[in-house]
KEMI-580552 format. One line per 10 residues: number of its first residue (from 1); for each residue x, y, z of N, C-alpha, C, O. Coordinates in Angstrom, 3 decimals, padded with zeros to 6 digits. Layout:
BEGIN
NUM = X:Y:Z:X:Y:Z:X:Y:Z:X:Y:Z ~ ... .
! end
This chain:
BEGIN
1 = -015.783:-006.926:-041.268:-016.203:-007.757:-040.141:-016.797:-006.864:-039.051:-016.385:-005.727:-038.822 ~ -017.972:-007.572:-038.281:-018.191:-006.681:-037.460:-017.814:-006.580:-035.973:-017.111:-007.399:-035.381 ~ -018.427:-005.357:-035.382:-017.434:-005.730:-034.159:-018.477:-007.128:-033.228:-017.939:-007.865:-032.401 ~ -019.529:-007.200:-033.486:-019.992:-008.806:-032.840:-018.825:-009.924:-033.222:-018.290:-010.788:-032.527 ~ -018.671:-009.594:-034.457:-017.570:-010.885:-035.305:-016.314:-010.785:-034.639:-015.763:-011.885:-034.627 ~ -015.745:-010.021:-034.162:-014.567:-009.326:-034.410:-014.606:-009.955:-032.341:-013.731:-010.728:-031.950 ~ -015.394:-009.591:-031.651:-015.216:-009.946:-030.151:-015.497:-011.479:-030.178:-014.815:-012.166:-029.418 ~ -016.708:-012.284:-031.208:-016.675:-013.464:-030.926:-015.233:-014.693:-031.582:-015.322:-015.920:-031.541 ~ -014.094:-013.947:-032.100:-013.700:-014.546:-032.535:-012.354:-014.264:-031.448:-011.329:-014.589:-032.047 ~ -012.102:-013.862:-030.322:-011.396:-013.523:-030.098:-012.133:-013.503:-028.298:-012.023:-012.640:-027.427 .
11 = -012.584:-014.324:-028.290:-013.622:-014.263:-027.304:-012.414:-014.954:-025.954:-012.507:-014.688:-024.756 ~ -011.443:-015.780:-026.537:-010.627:-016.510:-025.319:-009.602:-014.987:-024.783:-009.002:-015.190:-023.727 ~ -009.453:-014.033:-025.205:-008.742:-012.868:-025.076:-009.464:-012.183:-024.216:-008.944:-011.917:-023.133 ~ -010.580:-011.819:-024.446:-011.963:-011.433:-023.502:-011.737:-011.859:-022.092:-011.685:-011.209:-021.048 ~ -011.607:-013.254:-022.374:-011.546:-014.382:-020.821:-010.479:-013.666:-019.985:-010.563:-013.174:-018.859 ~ -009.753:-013.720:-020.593:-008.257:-013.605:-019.570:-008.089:-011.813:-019.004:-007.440:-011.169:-018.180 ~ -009.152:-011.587:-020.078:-008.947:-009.808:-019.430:-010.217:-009.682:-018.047:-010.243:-008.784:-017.204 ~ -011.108:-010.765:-018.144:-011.590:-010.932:-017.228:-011.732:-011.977:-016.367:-012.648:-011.968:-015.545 ~ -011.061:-012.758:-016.429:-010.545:-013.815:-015.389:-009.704:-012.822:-013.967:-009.758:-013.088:-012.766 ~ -009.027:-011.747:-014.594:-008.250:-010.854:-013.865:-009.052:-010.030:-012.949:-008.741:-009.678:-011.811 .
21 = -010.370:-009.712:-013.750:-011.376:-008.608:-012.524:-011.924:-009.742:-011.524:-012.600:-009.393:-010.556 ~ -011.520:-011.648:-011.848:-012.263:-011.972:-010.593:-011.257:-012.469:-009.783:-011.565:-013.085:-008.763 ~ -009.970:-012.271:-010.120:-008.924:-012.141:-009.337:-009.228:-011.128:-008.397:-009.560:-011.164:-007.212 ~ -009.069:-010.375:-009.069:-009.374:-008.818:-007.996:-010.612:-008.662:-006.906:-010.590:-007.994:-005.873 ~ -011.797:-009.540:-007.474:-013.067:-009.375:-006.599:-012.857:-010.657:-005.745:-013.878:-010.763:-005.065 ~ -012.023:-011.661:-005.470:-011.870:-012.246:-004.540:-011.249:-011.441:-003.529:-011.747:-011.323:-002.410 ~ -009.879:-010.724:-003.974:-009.000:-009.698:-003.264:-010.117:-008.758:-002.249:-009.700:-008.452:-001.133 ~ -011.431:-008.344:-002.628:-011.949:-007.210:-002.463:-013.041:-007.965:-001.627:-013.711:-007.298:-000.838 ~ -013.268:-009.332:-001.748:-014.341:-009.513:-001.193:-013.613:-010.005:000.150:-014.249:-009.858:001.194 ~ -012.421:-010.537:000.209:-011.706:-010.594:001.068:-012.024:-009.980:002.365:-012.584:-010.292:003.416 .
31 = -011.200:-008.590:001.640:-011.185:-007.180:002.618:-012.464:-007.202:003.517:-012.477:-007.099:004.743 ~ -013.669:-007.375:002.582:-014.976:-006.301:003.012:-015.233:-007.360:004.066:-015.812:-006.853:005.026 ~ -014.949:-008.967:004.255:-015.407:-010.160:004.609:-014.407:-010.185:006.480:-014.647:-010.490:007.648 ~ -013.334:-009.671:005.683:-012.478:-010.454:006.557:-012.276:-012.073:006.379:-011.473:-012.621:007.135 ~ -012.695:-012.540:005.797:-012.945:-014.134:005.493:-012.144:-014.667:004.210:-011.913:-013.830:003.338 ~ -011.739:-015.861:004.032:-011.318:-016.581:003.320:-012.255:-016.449:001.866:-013.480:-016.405:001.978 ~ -011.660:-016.392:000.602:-012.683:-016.016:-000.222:-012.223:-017.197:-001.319:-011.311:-016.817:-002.054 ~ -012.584:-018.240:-001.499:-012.091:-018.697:-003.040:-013.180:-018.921:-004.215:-014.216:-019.585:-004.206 ~ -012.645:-018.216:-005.129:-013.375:-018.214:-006.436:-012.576:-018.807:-007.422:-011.393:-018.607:-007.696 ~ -013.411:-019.576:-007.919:-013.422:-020.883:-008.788:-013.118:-019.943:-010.536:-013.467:-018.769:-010.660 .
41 = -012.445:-020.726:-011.698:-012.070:-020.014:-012.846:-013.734:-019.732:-013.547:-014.565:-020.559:-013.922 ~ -013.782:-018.365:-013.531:-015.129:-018.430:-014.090:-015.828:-018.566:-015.181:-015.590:-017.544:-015.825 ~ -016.592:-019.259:-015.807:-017.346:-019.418:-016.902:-017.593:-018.042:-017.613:-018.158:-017.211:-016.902 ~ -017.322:-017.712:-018.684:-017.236:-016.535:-019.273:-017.439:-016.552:-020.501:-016.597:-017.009:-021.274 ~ -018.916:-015.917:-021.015:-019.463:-015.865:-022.524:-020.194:-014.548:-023.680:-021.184:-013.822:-023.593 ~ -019.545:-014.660:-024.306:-020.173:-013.054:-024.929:-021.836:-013.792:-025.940:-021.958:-014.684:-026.780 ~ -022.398:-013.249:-025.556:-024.031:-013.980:-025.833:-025.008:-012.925:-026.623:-025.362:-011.794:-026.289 ~ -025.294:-013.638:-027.697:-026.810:-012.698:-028.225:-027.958:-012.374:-026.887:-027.749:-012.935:-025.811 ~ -028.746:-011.763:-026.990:-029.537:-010.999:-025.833:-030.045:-011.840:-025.661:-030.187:-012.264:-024.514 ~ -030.636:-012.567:-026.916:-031.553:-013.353:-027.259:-031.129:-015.148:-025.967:-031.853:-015.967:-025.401 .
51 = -029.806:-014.968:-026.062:-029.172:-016.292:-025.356:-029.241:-016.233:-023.901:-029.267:-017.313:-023.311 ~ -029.285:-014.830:-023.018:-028.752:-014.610:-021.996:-029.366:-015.336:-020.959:-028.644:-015.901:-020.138 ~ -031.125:-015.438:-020.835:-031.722:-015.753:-019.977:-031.718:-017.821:-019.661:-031.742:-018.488:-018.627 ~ -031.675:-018.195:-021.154:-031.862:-019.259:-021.230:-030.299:-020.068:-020.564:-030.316:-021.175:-020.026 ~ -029.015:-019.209:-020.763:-028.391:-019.592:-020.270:-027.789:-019.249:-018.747:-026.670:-019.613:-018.384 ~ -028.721:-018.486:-017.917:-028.718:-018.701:-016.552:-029.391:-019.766:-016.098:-028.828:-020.608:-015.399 ~ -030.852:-019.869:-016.488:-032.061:-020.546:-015.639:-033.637:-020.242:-016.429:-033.998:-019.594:-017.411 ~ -034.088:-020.817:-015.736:-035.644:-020.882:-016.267:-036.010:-019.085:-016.031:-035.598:-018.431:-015.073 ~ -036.911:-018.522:-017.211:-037.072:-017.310:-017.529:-037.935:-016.976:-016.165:-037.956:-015.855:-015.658 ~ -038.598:-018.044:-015.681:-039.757:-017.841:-014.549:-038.745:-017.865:-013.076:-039.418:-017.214:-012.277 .
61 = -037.660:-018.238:-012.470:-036.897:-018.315:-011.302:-036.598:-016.934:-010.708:-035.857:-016.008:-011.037 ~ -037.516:-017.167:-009.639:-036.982:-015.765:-008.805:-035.485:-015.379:-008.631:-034.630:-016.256:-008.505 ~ -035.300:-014.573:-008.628:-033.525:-013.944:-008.482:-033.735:-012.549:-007.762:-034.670:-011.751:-007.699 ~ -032.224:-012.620:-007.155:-032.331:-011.225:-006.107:-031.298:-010.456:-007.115:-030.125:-010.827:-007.153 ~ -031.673:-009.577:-007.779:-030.845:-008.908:-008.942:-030.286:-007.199:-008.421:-031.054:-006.333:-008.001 ~ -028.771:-007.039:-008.589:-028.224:-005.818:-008.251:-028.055:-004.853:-009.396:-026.906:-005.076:-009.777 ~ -028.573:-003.885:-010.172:-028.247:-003.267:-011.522:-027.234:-002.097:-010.580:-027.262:-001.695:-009.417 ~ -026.308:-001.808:-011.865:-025.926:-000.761:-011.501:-025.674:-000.239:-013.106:-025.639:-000.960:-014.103 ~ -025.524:001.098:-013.046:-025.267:002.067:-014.254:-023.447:001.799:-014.718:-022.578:001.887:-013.851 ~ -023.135:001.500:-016.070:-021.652:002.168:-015.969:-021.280:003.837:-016.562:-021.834:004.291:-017.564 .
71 = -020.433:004.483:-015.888:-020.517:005.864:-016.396:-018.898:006.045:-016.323:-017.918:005.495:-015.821 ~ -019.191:007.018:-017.035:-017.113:007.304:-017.356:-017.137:007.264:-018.401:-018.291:007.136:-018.810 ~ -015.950:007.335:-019.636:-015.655:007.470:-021.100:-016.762:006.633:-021.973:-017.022:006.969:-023.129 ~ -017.347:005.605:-021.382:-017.926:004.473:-021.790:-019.717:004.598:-020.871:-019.972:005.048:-019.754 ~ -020.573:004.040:-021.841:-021.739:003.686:-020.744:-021.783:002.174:-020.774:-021.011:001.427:-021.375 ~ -022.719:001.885:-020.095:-023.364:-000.044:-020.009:-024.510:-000.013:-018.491:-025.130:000.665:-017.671 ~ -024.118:-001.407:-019.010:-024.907:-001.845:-017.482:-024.765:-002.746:-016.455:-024.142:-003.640:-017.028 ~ -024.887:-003.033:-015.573:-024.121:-004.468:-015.059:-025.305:-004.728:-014.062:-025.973:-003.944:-013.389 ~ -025.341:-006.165:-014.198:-026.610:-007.033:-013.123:-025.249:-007.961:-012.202:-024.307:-008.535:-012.748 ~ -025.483:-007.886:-010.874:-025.253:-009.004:-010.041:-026.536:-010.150:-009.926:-027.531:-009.703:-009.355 .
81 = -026.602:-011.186:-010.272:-027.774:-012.254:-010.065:-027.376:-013.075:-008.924:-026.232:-013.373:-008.581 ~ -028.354:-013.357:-008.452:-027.824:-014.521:-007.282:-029.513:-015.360:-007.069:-030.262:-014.549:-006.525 ~ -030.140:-016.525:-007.314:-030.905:-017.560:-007.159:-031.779:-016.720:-006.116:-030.944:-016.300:-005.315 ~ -032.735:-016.375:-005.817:-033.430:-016.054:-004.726:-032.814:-016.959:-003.586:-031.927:-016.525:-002.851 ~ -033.186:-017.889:-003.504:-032.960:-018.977:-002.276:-032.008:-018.755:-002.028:-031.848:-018.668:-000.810 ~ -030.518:-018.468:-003.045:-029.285:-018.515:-002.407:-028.698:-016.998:-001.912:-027.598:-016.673:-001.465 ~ -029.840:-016.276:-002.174:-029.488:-014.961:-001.089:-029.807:-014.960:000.115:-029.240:-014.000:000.636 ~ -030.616:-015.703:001.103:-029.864:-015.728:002.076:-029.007:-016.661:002.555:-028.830:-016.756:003.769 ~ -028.541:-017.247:001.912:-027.371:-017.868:002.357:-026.371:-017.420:002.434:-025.531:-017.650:003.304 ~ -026.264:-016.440:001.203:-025.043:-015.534:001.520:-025.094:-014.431:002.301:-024.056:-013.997:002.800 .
91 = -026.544:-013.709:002.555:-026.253:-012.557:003.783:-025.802:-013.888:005.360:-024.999:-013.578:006.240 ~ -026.323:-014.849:005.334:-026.165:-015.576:006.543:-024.255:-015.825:006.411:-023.607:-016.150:007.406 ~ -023.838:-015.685:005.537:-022.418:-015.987:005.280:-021.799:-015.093:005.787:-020.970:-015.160:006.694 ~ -022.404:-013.669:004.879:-021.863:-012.022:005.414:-021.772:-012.104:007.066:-020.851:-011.962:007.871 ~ -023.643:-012.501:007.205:-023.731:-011.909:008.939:-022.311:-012.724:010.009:-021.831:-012.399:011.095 ~ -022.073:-013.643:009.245:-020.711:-014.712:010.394:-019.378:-013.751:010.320:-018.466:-013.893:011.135 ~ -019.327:-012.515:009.016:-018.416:-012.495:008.675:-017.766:-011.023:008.610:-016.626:-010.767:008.997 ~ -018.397:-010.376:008.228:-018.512:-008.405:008.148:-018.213:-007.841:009.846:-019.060:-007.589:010.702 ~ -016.986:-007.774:009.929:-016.937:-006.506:011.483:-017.643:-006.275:011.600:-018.330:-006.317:010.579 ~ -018.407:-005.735:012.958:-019.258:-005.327:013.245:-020.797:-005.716:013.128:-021.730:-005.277:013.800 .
101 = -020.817:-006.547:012.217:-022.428:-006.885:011.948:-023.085:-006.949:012.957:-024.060:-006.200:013.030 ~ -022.819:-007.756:013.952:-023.853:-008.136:015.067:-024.205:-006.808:015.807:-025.275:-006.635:016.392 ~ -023.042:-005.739:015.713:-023.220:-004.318:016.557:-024.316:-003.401:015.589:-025.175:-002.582:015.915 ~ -023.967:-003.821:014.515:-024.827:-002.675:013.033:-026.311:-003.326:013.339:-026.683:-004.267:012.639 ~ -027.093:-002.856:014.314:-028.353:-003.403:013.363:-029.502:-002.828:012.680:-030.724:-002.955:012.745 ~ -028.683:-002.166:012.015:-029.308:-000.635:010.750:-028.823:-001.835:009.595:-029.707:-002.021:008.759 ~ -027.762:-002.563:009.421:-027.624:-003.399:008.205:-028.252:-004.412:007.794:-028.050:-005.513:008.306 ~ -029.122:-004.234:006.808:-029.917:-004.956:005.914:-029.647:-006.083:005.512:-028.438:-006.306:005.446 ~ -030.516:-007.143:005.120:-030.093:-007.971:003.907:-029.872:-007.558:002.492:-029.086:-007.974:001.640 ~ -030.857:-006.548:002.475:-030.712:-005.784:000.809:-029.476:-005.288:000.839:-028.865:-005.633:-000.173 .
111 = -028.584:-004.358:001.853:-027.602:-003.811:001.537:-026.367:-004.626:001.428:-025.459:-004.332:000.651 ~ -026.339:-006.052:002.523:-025.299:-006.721:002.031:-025.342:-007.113:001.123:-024.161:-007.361:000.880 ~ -026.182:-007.548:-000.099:-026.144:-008.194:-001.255:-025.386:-007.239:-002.461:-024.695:-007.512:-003.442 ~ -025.991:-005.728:-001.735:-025.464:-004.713:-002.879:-024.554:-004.221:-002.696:-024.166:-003.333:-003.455 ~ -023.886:-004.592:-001.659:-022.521:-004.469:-001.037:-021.825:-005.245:-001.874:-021.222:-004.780:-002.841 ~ -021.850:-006.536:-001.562:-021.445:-007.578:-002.626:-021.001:-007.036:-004.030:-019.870:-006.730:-004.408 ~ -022.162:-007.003:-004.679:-022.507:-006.447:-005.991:-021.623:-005.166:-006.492:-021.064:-004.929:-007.563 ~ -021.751:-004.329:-005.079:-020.608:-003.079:-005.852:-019.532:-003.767:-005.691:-019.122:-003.762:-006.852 ~ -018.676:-004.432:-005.027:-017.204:-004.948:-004.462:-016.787:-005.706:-005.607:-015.584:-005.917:-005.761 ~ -017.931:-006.298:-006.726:-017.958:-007.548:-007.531:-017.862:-006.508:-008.620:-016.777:-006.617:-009.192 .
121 = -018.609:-005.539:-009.111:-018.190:-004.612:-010.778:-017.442:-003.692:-010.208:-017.568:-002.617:-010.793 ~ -016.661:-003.652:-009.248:-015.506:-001.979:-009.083:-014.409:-003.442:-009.129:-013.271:-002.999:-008.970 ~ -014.369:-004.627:-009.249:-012.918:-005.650:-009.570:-013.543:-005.332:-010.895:-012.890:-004.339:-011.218 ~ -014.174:-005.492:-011.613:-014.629:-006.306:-013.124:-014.412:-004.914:-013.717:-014.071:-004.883:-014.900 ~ -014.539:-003.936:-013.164:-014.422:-002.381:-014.046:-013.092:-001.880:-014.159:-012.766:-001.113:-015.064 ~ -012.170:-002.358:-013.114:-010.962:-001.777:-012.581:-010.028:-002.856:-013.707:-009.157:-002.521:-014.510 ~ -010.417:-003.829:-013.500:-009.814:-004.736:-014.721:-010.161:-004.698:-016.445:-009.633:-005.515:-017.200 ~ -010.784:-004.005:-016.765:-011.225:-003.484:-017.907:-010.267:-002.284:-017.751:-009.679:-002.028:-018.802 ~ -009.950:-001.462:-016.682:-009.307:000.211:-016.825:-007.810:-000.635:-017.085:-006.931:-000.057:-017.724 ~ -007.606:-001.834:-016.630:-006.443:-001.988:-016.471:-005.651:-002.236:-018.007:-004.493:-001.951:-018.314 .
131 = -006.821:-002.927:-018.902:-006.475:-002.923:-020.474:-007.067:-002.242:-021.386:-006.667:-002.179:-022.549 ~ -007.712:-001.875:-021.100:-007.981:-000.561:-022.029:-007.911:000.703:-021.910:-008.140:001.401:-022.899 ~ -007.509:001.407:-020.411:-007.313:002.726:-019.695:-008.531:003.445:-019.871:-008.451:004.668:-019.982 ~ -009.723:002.853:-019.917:-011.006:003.558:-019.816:-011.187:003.812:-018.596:-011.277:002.803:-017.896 ~ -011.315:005.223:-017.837:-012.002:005.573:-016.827:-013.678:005.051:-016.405:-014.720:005.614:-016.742 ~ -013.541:003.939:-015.662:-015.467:004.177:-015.600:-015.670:003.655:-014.058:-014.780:003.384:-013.251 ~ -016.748:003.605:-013.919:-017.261:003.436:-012.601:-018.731:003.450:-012.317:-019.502:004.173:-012.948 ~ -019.174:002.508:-011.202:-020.031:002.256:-011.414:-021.367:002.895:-010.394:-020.997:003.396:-009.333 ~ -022.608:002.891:-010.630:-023.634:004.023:-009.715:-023.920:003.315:-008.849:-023.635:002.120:-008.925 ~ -024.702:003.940:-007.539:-025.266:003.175:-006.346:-026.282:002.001:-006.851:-027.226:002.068:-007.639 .
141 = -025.794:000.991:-006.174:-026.333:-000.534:-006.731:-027.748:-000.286:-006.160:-027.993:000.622:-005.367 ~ -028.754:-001.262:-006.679:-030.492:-001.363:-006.530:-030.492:-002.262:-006.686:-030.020:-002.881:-007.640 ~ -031.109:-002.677:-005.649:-031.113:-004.528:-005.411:-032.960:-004.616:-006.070:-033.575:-003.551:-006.113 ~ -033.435:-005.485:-006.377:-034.922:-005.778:-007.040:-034.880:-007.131:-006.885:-033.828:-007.655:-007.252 ~ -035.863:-007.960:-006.375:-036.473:-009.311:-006.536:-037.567:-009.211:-007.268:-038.557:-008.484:-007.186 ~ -037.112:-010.399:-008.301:-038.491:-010.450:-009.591:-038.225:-011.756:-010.236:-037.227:-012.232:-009.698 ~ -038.578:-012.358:-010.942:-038.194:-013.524:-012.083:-037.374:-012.810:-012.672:-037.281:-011.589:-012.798 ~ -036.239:-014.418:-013.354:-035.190:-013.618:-014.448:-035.551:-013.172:-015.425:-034.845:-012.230:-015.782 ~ -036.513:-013.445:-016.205:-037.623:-012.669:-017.452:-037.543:-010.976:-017.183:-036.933:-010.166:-017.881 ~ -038.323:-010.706:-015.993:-038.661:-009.536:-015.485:-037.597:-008.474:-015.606:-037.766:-007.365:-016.113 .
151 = -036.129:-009.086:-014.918:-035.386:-008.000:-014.658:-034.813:-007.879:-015.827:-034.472:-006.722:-016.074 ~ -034.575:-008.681:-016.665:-033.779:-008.318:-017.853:-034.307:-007.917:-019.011:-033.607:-007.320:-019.829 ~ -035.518:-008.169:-019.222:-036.963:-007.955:-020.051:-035.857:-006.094:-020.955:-035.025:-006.051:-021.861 ~ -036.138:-005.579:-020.560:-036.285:-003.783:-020.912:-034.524:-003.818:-021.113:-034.274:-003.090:-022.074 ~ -033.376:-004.349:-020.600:-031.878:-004.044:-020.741:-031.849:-005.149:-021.945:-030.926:-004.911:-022.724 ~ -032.611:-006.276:-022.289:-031.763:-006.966:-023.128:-032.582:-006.308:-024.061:-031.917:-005.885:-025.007 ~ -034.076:-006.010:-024.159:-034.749:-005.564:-024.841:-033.807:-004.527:-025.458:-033.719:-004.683:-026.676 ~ -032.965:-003.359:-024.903:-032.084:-002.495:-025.262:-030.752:-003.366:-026.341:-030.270:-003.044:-027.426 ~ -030.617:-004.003:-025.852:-029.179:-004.759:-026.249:-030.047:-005.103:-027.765:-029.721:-004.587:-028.834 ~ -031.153:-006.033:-027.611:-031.634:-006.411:-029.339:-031.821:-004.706:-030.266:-031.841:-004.576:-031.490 .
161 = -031.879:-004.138:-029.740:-032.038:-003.142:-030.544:-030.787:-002.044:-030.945:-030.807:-001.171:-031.812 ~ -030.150:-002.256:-030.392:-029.186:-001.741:-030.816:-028.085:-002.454:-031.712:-027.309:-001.790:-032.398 ~ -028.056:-003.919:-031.667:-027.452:-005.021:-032.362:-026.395:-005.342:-031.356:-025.684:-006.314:-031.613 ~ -026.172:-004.653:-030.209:-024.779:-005.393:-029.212:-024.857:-006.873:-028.545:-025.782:-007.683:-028.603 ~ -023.960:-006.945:-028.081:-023.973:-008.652:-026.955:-023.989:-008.238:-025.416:-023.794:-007.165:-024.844 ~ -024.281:-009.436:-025.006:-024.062:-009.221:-023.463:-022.826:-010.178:-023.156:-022.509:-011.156:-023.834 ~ -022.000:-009.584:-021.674:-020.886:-010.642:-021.444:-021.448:-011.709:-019.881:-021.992:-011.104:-018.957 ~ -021.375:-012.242:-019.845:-022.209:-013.111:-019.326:-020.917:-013.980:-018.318:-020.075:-014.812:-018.657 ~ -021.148:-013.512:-017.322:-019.768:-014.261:-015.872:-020.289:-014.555:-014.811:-020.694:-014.050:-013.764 ~ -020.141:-015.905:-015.545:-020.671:-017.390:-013.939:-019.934:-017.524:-013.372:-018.871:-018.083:-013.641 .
171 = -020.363:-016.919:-012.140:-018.940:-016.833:-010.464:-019.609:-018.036:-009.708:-020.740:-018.334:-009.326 ~ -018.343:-018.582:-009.683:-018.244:-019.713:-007.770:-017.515:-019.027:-006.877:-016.458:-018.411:-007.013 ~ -018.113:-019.181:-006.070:-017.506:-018.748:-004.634:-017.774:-019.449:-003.273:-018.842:-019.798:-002.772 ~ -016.623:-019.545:-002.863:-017.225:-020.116:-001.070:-016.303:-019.176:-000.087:-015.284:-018.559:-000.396 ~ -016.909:-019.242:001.090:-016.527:-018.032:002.417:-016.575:-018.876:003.346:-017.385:-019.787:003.523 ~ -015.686:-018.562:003.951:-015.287:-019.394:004.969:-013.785:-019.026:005.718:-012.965:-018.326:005.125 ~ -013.514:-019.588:007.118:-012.258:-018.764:007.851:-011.237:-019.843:008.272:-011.553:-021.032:008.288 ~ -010.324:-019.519:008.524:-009.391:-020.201:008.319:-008.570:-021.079:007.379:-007.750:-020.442:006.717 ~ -008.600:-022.262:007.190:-008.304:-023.228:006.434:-009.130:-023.709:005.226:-008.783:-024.037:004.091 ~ -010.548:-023.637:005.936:-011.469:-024.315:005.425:-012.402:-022.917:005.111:-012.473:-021.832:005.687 .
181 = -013.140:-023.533:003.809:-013.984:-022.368:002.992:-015.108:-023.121:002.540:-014.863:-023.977:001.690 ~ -016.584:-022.957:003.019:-017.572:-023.481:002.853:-018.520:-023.044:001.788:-018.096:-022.263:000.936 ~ -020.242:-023.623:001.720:-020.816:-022.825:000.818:-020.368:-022.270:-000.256:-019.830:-021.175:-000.421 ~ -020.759:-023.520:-001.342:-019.838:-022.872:-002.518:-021.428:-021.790:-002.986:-022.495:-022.303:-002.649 ~ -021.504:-020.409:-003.707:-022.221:-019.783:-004.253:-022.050:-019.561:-005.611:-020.997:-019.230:-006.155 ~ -023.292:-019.786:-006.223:-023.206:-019.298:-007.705:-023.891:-017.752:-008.008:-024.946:-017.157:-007.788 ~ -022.631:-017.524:-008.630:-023.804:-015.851:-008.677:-023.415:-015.194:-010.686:-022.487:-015.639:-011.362 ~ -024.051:-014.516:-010.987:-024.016:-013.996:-011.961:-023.734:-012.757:-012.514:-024.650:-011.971:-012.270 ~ -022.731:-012.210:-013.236:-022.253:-011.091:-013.507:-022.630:-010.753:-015.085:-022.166:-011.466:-015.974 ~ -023.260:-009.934:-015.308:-023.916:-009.561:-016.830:-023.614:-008.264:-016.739:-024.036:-007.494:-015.875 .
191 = -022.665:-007.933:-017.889:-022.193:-006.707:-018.388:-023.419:-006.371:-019.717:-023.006:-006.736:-020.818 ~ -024.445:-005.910:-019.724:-024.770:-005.043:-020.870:-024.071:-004.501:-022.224:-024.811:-004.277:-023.182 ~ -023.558:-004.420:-022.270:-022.353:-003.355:-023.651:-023.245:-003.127:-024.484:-023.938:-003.832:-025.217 ~ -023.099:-001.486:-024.183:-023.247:-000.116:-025.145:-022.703:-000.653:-026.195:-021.855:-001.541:-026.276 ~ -023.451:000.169:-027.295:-022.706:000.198:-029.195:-021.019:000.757:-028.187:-020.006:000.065:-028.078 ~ -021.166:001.710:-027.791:-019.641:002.766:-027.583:-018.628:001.532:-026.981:-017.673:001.079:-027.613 ~ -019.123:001.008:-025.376:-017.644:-000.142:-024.966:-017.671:-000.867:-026.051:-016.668:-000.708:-026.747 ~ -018.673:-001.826:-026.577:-018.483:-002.904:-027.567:-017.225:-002.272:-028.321:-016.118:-002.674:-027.963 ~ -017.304:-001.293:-029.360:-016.518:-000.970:-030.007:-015.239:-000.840:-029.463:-014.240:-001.239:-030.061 ~ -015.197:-000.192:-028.132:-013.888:-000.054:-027.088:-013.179:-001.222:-027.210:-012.098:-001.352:-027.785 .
201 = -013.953:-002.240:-026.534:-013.599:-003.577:-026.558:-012.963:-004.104:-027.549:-011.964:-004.797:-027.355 ~ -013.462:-003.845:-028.808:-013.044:-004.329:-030.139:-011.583:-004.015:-030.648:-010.722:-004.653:-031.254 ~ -011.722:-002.439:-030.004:-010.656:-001.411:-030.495:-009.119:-002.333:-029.548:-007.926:-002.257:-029.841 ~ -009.700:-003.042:-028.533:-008.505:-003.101:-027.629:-008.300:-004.365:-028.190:-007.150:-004.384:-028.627 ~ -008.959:-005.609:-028.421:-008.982:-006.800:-029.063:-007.792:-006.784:-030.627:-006.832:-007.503:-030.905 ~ -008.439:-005.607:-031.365:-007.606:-005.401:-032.745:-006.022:-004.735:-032.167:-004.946:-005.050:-032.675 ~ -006.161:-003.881:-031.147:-004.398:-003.748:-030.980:-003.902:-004.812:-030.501:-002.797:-005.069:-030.978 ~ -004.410:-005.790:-029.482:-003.894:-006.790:-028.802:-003.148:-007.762:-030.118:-002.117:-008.416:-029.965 ~ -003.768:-007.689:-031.130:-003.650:-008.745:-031.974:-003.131:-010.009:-031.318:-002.082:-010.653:-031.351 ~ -004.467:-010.104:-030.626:-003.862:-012.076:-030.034:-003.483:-011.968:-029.266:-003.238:-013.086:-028.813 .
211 = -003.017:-010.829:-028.283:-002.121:-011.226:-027.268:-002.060:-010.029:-026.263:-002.833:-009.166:-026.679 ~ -001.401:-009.601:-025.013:-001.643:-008.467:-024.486:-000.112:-009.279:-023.625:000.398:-010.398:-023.559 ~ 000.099:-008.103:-023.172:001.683:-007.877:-022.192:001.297:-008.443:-021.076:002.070:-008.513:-020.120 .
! end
């Protein structure tokens, strides 16, 4: 069996090891916010390359896209997506919300998004170290506006050629203070996987047999 076979069959095990990194990136977005953070159970799918685009949105929809490198025992890749339109809604969320903003005005819209974006794969990476004890971490985020075609064009292009999947995590979120938490956001988390994690992954799936502590 292969390891595609071997992760899609075992794909609800996957979930729960990452249901936990968006535990953690509420925790984190918290902090960076100061603000009320609730994130919704997230949609979570291991996808041929071939599947990835069609199941965000139309290949032509602008998106404000964050790549970052993964490095440590393991390589990959990770995209933050967020709708063009609905990026600024969320720097307008940040600007109500980040200490200091109104005093910073060196801070960008590009950088809060990739702010975001790192706060969102250092939960999703840290929760991967947490079941498999892989050291990794992730490089300075690069924010790019392009169609979803565009940005993923050359990484999935990588993924068909090597025969791996992509993991594919549809986040809700709303920000908001006090009681009440507004603006729900949809944003997108795409893990790449290297031949090397895939196999990692696999390796941790076959000890789990079904189950993890």
């Amino acid at each position: 069996m292969s390891n595609n076979e071997i992760l899609a069959r075992n794909e609800d095990f996957l979930i729960e090891v990452f249901n936990v990194g968006m535990g953690n990136m509420a925790e984190a977005l918290e902090q960076l916010l100061s603000a009320r953070v609730n994130v919704k159970l997230p949609i979570i799918r291991l996808l041929l390359p071939t599947e990835v685009v069609s199941a965000i949105g139309s290949a032509t929809m602008p998106v404000a896209s964050v790549n970052m490198q993964i490095l440590g025992d393991v390589k990959g890749e990770l995209f933050y997506i967020v709708p063009n339109d609905k990026k600024g809604e969320l720097v307008m969320l940040a600007e109500g919300t980040i200490p200091g903003f109104i005093q910073n005005r060196d801070v960008s819209d590009s950088s809060i998004l990739e702010e975001i974006a790192n706060v969102s794969a250092g939960a999703l990476l840290t929760a991967i170290h947490k079941f498999t004890k892989l050291d990794l971490i992730q490089t300075i985020p690069v924010l790019s506006v392009d169609t979803l075609q565009s940005v993923l064009a050359e990484p999935l292009a990588s993924s068909i050629k090597d025969g791996t999947r992509v993991l594919l995590i549809v986040n809700e979120f709303s920000i908001g203070r006090g009681e009440q938490a507004e603006n729900v956001i949809r944003a997108y988390l795409l893990v790449v996987l290297s031949a090397e994690l895939e196999r990692k992954l696999t390796d941790l799936v076959n000890a789990a047999q079904g189950g993890f502590e």
